[in-house]
N, C-alpha and C positions, 0 to 999 in steps of 0.2 A: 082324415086323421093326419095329423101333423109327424113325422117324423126326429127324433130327439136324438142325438148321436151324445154319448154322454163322454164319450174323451175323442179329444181328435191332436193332430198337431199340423205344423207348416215350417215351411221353409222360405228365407226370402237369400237370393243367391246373388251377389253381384262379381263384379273381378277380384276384389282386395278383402269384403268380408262376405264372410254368410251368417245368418241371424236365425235361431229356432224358436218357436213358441210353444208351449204346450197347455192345455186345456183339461183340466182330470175335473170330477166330484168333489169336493171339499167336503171334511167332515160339518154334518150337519144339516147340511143341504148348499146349494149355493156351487159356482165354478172355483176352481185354483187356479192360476194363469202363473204360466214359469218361462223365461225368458232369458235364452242364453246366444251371447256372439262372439265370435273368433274373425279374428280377420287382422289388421296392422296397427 
């Protein structure tokens, strides 16, 4: 049986930015993908 994780997120970290992604359900079926970064 295949395992399904139905939201997750990440981090990618470096010196000057960090970058988050996040992955949820969309309505209907289907992923949302959200993408935020801070950095210089």
């Amino acid at each position: 049986m295949d395992v399904v994780v139905e939201r997750c997120a990440g981090l990618d970290v470096h010196k000057d930015t960090v970058v988050a992604c996040v992955r949820v359900p969309a309505p209907g079926g289907g992923r949302r993908r959200a993408l935020r970064g801070l950095g210089r």
